[in-house]
N, C-alpha and C positions, 0 to 999 in steps of 0.2 A: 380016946377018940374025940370024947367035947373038949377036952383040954387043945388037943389039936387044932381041932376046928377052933376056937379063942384064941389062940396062937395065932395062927393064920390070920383071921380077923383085923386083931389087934397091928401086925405087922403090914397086912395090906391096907391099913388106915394111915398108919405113919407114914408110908411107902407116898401115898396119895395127899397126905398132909405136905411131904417133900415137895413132893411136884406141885404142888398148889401154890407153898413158898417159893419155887423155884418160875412157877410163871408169874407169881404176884413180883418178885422182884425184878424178872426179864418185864414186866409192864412198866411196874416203876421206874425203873434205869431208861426203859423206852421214851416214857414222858418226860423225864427229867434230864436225855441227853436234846431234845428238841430245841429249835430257838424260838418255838412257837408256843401261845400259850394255849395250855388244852384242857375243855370242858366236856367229859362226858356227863350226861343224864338220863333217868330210865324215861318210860315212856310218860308218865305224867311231869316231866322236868325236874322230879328231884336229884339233887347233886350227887352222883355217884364216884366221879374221879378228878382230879387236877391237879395240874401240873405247879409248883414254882411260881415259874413264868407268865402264867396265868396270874398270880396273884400281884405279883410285880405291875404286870403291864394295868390290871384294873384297879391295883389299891386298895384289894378286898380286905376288909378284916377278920382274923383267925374264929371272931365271936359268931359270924356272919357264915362261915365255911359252917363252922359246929354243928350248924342249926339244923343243914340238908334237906332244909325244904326249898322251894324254886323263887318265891316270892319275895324272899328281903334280898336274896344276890340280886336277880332279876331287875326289881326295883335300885338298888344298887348301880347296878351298870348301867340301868338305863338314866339316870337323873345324870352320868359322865356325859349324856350323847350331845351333840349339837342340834340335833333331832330328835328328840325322845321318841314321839309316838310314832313316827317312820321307822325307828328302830325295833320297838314292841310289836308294832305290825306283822314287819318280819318276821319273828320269832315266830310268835302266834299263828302264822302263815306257814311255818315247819313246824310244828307241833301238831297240827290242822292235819300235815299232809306230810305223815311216816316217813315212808319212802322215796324223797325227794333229796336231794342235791341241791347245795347252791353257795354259792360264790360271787361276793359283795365287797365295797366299799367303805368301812366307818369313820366319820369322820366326828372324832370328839371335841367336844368347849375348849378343851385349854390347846387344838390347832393339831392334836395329834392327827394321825389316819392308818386304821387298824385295815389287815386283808381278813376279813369273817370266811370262812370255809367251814359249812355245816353238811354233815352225813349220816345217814341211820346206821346206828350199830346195829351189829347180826352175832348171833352166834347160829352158826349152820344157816338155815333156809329163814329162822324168827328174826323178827324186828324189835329189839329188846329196850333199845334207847338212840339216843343221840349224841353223833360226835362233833362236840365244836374247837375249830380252830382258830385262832388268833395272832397274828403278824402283824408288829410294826415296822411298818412301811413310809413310816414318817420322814428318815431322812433317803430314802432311795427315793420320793417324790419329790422333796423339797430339789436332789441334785437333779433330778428329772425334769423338774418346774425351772430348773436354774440353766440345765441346757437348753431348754424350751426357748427359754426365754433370751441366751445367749446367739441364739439361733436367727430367732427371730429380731433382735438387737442387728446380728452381723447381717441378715438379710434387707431391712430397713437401711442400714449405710451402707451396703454393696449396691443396691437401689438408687440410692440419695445419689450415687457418684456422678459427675459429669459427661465421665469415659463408660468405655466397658473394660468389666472384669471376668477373669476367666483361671480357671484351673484345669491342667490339662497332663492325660495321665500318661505311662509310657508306652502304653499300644496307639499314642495320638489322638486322642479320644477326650471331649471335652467331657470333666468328671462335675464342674460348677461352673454358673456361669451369672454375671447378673439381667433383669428387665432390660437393660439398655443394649444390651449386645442383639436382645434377640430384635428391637426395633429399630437396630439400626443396619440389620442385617436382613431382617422382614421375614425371619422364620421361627415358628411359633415352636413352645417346647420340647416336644415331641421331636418334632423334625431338626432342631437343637442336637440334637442325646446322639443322632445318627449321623451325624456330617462327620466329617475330617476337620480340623483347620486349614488344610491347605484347601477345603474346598473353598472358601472364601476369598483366594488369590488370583490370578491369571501371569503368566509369561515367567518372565521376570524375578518377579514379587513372589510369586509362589518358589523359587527354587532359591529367594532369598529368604524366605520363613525358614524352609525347610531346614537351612544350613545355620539359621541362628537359634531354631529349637534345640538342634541334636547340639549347638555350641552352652547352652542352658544345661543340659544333660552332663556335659564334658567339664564344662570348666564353672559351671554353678551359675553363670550369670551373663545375657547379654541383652541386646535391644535394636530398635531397626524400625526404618519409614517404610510402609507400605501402603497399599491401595485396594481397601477391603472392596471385594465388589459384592454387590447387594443383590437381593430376591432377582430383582427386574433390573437389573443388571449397571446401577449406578458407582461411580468409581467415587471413593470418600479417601482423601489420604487421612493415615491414620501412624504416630509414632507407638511403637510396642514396646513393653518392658519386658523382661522373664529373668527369675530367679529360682532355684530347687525348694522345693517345700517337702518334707513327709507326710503322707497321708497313710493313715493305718502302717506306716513300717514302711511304706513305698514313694520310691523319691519319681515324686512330681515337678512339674511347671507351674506356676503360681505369678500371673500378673497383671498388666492395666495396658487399658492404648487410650489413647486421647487423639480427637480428631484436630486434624493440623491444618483445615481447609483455609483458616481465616489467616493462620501463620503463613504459609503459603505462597495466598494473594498479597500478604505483605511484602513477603522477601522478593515475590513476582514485580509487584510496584517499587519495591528499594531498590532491586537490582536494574531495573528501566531507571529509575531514578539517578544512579551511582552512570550505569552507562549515558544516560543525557548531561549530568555535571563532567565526567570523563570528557565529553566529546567538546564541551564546551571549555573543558579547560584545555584541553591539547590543542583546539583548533584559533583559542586566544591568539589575535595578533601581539599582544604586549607577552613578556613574558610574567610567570607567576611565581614567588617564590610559598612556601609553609613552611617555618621555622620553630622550632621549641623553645621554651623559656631561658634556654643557654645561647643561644642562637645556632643548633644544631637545623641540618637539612630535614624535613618529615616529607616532602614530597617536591617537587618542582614539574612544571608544564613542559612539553616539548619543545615549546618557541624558545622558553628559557634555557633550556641545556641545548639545544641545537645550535642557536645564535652567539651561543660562547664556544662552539666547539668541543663540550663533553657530551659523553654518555650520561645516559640516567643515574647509573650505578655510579658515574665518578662525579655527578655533582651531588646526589645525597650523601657521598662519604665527605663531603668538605664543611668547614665551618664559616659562616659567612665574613668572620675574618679575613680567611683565606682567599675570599673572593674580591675582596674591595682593594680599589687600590693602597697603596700603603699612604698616598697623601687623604686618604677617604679613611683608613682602616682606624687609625686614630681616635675618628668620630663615633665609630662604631659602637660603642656603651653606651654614647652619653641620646645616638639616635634610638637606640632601646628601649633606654630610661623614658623618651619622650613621649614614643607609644605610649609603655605603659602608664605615665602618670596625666595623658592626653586622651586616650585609648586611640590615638590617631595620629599622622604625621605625615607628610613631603615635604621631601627632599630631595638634592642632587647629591650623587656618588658616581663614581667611575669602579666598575668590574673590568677583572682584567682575564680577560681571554686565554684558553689554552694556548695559544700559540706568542702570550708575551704580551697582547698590543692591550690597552684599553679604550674601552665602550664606555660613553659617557652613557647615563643613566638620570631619568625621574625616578624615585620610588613613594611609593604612596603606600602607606603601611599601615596597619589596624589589628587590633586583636580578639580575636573571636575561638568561639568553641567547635574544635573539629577534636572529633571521634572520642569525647570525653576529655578534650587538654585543651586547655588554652595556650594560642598559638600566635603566633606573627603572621598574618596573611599581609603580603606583600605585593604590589602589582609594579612590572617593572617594565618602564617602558625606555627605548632607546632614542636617544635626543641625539645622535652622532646628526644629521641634518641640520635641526634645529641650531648645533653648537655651530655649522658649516656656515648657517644664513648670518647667525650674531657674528661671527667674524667678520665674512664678507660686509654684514652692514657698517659695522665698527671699520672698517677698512675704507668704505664707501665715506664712512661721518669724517675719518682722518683728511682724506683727501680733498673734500668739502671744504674742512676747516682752512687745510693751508691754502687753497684755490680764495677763500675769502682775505687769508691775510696779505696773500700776492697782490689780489684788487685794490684793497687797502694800499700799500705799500705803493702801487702802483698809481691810484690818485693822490696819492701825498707826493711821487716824484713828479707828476704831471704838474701839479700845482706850484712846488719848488722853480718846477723847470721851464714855467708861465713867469712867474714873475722875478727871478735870476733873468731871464732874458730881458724883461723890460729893462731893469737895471744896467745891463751889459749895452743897450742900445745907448743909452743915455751918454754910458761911458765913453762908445766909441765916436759917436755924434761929436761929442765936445772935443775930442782927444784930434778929431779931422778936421775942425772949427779951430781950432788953436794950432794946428801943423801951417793953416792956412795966413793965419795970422802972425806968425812967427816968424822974425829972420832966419832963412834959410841957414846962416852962420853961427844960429844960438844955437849953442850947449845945453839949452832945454828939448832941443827936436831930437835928440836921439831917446831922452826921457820920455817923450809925447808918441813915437815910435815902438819902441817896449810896451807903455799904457796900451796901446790900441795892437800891438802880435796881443801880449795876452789876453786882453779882451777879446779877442778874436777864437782864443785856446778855449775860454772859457764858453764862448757861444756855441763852439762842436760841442761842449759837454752836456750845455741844458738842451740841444735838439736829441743828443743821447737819450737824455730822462726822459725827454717828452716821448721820444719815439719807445720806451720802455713803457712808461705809461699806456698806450696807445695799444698795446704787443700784451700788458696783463688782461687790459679793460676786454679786448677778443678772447682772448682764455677763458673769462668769468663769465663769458655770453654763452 
């Protein structure tokens, strides 16, 4: 029977030895599958249990574990802190106070940062020691700190921007947004997060957002001028961008607008501006040619293609070759040439008209920058009058001249025919003076008869002259 009972004994000790090995190893294996490092202690801080990882993350030495009293670790760990006696504090403050909880921050010398988590061990209802825990947490803060800080980076240049930015999700719903959107819209955060986009449109504009969002959605990418209207109700034109972004796995709208007010008022003033030069080149009395450095057509006035008898279309398809006459066309390079090495030049040329005739022409020609090229501005004005009056003057000076050389001509016969007649009187005087004197039977009086007919012949012909004479000197009056 005592044999029994020693049997028994003996076997329910083994039995409880098992199980004692079997929970010391289920503890061990517990600690040691942890990523955490773990300190227990009884109630007065001596070292009862740790893990590995523990020793790892403090750098403890095996001489130092040995010892199990709380003092040389203790002092140990705390000489790592950045803080020492805020650390000791704390401890001393759970040691103090049993049954307390608590969950901390450590931040060690060489930049680490431990998660401390301290708990009273129990076995049943007793308070037997203390469980500490230890997590480095160094690099899930450093990325922490790094989003933080990326965050705040991308918030600063979202800020910084000119425009506003906007992210915007697929139930329509702005998901970001930056400072400038909500001041220039004059609705504060809050009231931000609840709008639509489309509430910031009217007419038009809004059912133009609308079709270039879902075109963002569809085809990844679009953009569009619109007119945000504002709190109090101001109209801002404004150009939009949008592109697809992912955000968490979900394809978004992602992009910028820039206020177009001052672009606007420009192309408002260019476009007055383009209509006042239009108005003033079409309504040019001369005509205008704009030619390229080949001597192609780039524009021409109405007065110019009208007054030739083309169209618009059929005088910028010509080259102004084609337009000069061919006694002009010749010249054509070398008046070019003269511009360019002048930057200026008039001259006369003849264009020759759709219907065959030529238009005499001034052209006054210069080279200037239109629309980015330098060009031939040409003004061209029509001399067909001008060429009308030099004729007729030239016609007038011909006339002039031989009306002078008739007068001429005419006081020389007058003068001839003044003193031919003296002579001729003399002639016949004497020739009647001697008839008188002569035997009527001399054979000189048929001679002296003859002298005095052609003298007679001759005196019709100076009253001729003179009366020629007489007949131009009227003419030149």
């Amino acid at each position: 029977m005592i044999i029994g009972l020693i049997l028994k004994k003996q076997e329910d000790r083994r039995t409880a030895d098992r199980e004692l090995l079997y929970s010391t190893s289920l503890a061990t294996a517990a600690l040691e599958s942890t990523h955490d490092g773990i300190l227990i202690v009884d109630l007065e801080g001596k070292i009862a249990r740790w893990n590995n990882i523990f020793v790892e993350l403090w750098h403890v030495p095996q001489h130092l574990l040995d010892m199990t009293v709380k003092d040389p670790v203790l002092s140990y760990v705390c000489s790592q802190m950045e803080n020492p006696d805020e650390f000791l504090a704390k401890v001393l403050e759970l040691y103090n106070c049993p049954d307390k909880t608590s969950t901390d921050l450590l931040h060690l010398a060489d930049g680490r940062i431990f998660e401390r988590y301290s708990q009273p061990q129990r076995v049943g209802n007793e308070i037997v020691g203390r469980f500490w825990s230890f997590h480095d947490i160094t690099e899930r803060r450093i990325s922490e700190q790094k989003l933080l800080d990326e965050r705040e980076f991308s918030n600063v240049a979202l800020n910084s921007l000119p425009g506003v930015f906007y992210i915007i999700g697929p139930d329509n719903r702005f998901l970001r947004w930056n400072d400038n959107f909500e001041n220039v819209c004059e609705y504060s955060s809050e009231e931000f997060s609840q709008i639509s986009p489309l509430d910031l449109f009217e007419g038009n504009d809004k059912n133009l957002i609308r079709a270039r969002i879902e075109e963002v959605f569809v085809k990844g990418v679009s953009d569009a001028e619109a007119e945000i209207v504002t709190r109090s109700g101001k109209h801002i034109p404004y150009y939009f961008t949008g592109r697809t972004i992912k955000v968490d796995g979900v394809a978004c709208l992602i992009g910028m607008g820039i206020d177009i007010t001052e672009r606007k008022k420009k192309d408002e003033a260019l476009a007055e501006s383009e209509e006042s030069y239009r108005n003033l080149f079409n309504l040019a009395t001369d005509g205008i040619f704009i030619l390229d450095s080949e001597g192609n057509f780039i524009d021409a006035n109405k007065t110019a293609y009208e007054r030739l008898g083309y169209t618009r279309d059929e005088l910028l398809s010509l080259h102004i070759s084609e337009l000069d006459h061919p006694d002009f066309a010749i010249n054509a390079p070398r008046r070019l040439q003269q511009v360019v090495d002048q930057y200026s030049a008039i001259f006369e040329s003849g264009h020759m008209r759709k219907d065959g005739s030529m238009m005499p022409v001034e052209v006054n020609s210069r080279l200037l920058e239109y629309k980015g090229q330098q060009v031939y501005f040409s003004v061209i004005r029509d001399i067909t009058e001008r060429k009308c009056l030099e004729e007729e003057q030239q016609s007038l000076e011909k006339q002039l001249l031989h009306a002078q050389k008739l007068e001429s001509l005419g006081v020389l016969a007058g003068g001839i025919a003044h003193d031919f007649n003296n002579i001729l009187t003399a002639i016949i005087g004497n020739a009647e003076l001697a008839l008188l004197r002569i035997n009527k039977e001399s054979p000189g009086v048929d001679n002296l008869q003859k002298i005095e007919e052609a003298a007679a012949r001759a005196a019709d012909l100076a009253k001729q002259m003179l009366a020629y004479s007489i007949s131009k000197s009227r003419v030149s009056l």
